[in-house]
C-alpha positions as CSV (number, residue, x, y, z in Angstrom):
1,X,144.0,142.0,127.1
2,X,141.3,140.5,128.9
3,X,139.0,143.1,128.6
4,X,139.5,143.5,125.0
5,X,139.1,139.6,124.3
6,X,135.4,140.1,127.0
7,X,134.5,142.8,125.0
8,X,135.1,141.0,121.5
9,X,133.6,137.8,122.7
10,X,130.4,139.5,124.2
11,X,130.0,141.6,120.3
12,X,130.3,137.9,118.4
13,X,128.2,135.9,121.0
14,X,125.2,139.2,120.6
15,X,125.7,139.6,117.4
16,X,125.0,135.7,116.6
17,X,121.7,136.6,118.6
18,X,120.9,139.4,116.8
19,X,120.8,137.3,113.7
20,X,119.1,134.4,115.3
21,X,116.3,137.2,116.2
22,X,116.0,138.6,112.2
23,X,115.9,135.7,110.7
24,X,113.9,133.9,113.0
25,X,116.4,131.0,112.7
26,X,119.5,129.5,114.4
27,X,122.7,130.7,113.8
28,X,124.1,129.6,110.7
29,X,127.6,127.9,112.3
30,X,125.2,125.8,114.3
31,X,123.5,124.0,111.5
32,X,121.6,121.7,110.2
33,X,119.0,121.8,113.0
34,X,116.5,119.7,111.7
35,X,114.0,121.3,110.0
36,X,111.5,118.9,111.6
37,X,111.7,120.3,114.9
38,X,108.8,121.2,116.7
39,X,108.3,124.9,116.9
40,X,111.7,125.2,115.4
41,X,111.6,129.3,115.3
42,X,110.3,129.8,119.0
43,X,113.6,127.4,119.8
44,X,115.6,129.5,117.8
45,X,114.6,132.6,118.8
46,X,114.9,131.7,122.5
47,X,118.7,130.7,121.1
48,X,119.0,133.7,119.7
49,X,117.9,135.7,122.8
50,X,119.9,133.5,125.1
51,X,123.3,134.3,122.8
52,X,122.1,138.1,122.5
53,X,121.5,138.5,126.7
54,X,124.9,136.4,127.2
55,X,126.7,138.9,125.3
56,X,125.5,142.1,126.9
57,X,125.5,140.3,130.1
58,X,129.2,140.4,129.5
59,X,130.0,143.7,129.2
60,X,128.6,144.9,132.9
61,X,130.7,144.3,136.2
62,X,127.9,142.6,138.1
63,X,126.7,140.4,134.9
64,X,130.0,139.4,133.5
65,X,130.6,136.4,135.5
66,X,126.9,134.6,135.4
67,X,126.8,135.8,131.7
68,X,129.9,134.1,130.5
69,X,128.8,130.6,132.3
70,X,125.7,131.5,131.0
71,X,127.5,131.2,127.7
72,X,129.8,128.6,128.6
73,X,126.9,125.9,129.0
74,X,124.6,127.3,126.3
75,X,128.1,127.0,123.7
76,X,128.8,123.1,125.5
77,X,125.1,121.8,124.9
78,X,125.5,122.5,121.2
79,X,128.5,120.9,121.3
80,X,126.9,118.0,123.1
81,X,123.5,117.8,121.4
82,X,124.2,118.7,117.7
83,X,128.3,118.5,116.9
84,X,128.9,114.8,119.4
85,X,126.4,113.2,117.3
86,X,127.9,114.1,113.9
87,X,131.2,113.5,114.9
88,X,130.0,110.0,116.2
89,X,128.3,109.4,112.8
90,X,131.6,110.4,110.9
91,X,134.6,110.1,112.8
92,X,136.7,110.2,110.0
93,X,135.3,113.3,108.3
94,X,137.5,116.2,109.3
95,X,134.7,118.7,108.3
96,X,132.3,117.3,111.4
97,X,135.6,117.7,113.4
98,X,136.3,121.4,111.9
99,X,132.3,122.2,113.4
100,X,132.8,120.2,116.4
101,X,136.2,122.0,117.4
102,X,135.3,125.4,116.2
103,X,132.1,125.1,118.8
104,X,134.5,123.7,121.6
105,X,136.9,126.8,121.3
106,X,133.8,129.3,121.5
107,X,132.8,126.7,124.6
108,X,136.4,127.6,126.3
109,X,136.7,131.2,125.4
110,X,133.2,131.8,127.9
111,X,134.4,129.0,130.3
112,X,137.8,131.3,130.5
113,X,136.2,134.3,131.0
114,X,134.4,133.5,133.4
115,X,137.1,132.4,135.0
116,X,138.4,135.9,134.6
117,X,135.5,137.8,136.2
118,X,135.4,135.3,139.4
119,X,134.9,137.5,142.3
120,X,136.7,137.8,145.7
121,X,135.2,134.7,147.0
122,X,137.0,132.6,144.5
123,X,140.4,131.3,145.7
124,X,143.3,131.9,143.1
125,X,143.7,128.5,143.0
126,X,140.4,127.6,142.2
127,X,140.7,130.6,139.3
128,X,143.7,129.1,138.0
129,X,142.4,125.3,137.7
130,X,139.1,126.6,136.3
131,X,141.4,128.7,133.3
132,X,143.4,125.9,133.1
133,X,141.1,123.2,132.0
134,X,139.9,126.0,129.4
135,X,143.1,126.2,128.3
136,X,144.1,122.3,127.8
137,X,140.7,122.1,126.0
138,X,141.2,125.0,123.5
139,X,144.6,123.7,122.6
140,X,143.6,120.2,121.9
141,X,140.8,121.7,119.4
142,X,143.2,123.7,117.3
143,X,145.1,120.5,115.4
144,X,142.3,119.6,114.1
145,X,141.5,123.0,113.1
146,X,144.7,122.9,111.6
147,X,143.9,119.4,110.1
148,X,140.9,121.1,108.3
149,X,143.1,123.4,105.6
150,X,145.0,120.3,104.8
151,X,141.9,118.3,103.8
152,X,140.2,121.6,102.3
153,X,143.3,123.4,100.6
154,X,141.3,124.1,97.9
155,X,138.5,126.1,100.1
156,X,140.7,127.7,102.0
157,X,143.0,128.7,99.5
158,X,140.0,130.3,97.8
159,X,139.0,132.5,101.2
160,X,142.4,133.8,101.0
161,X,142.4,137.6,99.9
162,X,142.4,138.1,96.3
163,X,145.2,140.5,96.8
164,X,147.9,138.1,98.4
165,X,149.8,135.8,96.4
166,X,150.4,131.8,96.9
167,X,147.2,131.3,98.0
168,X,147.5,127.7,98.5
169,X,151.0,128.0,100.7
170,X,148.5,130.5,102.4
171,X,146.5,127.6,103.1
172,X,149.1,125.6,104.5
173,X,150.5,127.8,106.5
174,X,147.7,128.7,108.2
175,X,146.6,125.6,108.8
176,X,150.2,124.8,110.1
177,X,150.1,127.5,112.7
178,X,147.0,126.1,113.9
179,X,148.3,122.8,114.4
180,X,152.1,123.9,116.0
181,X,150.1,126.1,118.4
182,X,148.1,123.7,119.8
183,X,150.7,121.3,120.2
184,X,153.1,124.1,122.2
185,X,150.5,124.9,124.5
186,X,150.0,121.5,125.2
187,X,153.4,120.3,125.7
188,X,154.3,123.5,127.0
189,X,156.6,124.3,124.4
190,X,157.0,127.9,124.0
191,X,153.3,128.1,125.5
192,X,153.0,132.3,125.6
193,X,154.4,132.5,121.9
194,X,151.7,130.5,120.6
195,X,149.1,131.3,122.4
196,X,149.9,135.2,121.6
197,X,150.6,134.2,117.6
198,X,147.6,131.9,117.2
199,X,145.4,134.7,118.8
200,X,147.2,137.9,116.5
201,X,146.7,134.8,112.9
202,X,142.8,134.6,113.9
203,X,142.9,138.8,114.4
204,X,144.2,139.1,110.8
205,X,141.5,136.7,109.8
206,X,139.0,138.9,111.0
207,X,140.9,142.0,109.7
208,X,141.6,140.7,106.4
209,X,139.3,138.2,105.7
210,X,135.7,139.3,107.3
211,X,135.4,142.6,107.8
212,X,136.3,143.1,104.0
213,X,133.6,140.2,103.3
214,X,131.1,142.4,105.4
215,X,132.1,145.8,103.7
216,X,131.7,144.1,100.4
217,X,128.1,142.3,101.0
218,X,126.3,144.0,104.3
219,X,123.3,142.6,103.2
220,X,124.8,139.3,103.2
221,X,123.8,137.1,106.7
222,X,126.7,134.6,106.3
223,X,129.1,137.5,106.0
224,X,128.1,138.9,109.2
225,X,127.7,135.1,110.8
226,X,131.2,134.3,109.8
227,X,132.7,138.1,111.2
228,X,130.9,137.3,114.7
229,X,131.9,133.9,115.0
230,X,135.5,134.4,114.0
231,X,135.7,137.6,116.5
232,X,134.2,135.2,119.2
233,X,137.0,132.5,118.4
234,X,139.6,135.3,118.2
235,X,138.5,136.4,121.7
236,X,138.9,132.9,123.0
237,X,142.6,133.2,121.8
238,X,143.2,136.4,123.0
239,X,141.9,134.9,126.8
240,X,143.9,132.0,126.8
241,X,146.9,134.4,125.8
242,X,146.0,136.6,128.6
243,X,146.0,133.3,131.1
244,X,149.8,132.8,130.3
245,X,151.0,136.4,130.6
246,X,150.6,136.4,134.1
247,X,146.8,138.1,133.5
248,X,144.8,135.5,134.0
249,X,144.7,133.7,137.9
250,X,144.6,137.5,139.4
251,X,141.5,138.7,139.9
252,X,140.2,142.1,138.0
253,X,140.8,145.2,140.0
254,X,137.4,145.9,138.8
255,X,135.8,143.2,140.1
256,X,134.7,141.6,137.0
257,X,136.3,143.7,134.1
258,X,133.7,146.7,134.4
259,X,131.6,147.7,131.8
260,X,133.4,148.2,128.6
């Protein structure tokens, strides 16, 4: 499990590099960057090749540690620099906290595994505290994930596959799960169950939702934004699953998960 959720972060974080690089811009979740900023495509082509290196960094034995904190700071100054100050300017807009969240989780997903590829020298108890603030950090971020569908039914009900009925109970529902899993694994309340279920709901976002959105416009670079950053926040849930099945404070028999 955690080398499937490395492997799936590493291919979002690239693949948001990769698009950075094409279009000479910064990725698209991490907008507005304002348009006034000096030498605005050199910065976001250095983001771009930052994300891009960060995610092949990933998927090597020797790389995968320094490549996830690599990651893990690169994800938190966004957070710090461009999500704080919206979120500061309106605290009681839950679409800034949507943004803000969604960028904490990707934050947490490299900050957990790296704790993950920690070699020998690390103590398990100094691996297990280092998952464990990832942890409390991606749960409190997913209420207000969950928050989000309530405010936006209507937006989310219409992102809902064409094919499945009751689109807004859909809504709901998802939105729901968001919230009741954040609250378990904070209160530890049936903490593997919904970690594992809030991890398999984002999977069958990216099954149902964004790889059919790619299929249907490959041409399109917010199709392909929105399949590599939900694949990088459904990696972050599959680590914090694999921290509460006993996977997670052990070191890799590989050393640092190997190359994929």
């Amino acid at each position: 499990m955690r080398r499937f959720a490395r492997l799936l972060y590493a291919t979002g974080m690239a693949g948001l590099g990769f698009l950075s690089l094409v279009h000479r811009d910064f990725a698209m979740n991490w907008q507005p960057v304002p348009e006034s900023l000096p030498h605005r495509a050199a910065f976001a082509c250095a983001s771009g090749a930052i994300l891009l290196a960060g995610g092949l960094g990933m998927l090597f034995r020797r790389t995968a540690r320094t490549a996830a904190l690599a990651l893990a700071a690169f994800v938190f100054l966004w957070l710090v620099v461009l999500q704080l100050p919206r979120v500061a300017a309106s605290p009681l807009d839950p679409g800034r906290w949507l943004g803000f969240c969604e960028t904490a989780v990707l934050a947490c997903g490299a900050w957990i595994l790296c704790g993950f590829a920690a070699g020998p020298g690390v103590s398990g108890a100094d691996r297990a505290a280092w998952i464990r603030i990832g942890r409390v950090s991606y749960a409190a971020a997913l209420p207000l994930i969950g928050l989000s569908h309530y405010a936006y039914v209507e937006a989310t009900a219409s992102m809902v596959p064409a094919w499945l009925p009751a689109h807004v109970f859909f809504a709901y529902l998802t939105g729901t799960g968001h919230m009741a899993a954040g609250a378990g694994l904070l209160l530890g309340v049936l903490r593997r169950p919904a970690a594992v279920l809030e991890a398999a709901m984002m999977s069958c976002f990216v099954l149902l939702l964004h790889i059919p959105g790619v299929w249907a416009a490959p041409s399109s670079r917010l199709q392909w934004t929105m399949l590599f950053v939900a694949s990088a926040l459904t990696a972050s849930g599959w680590s914090v699953a694999a921290s509460l099945l006993g996977e997670g404070p052990r070191a890799d028999p590989s050393g640092a998960a190997g190359a994929a």
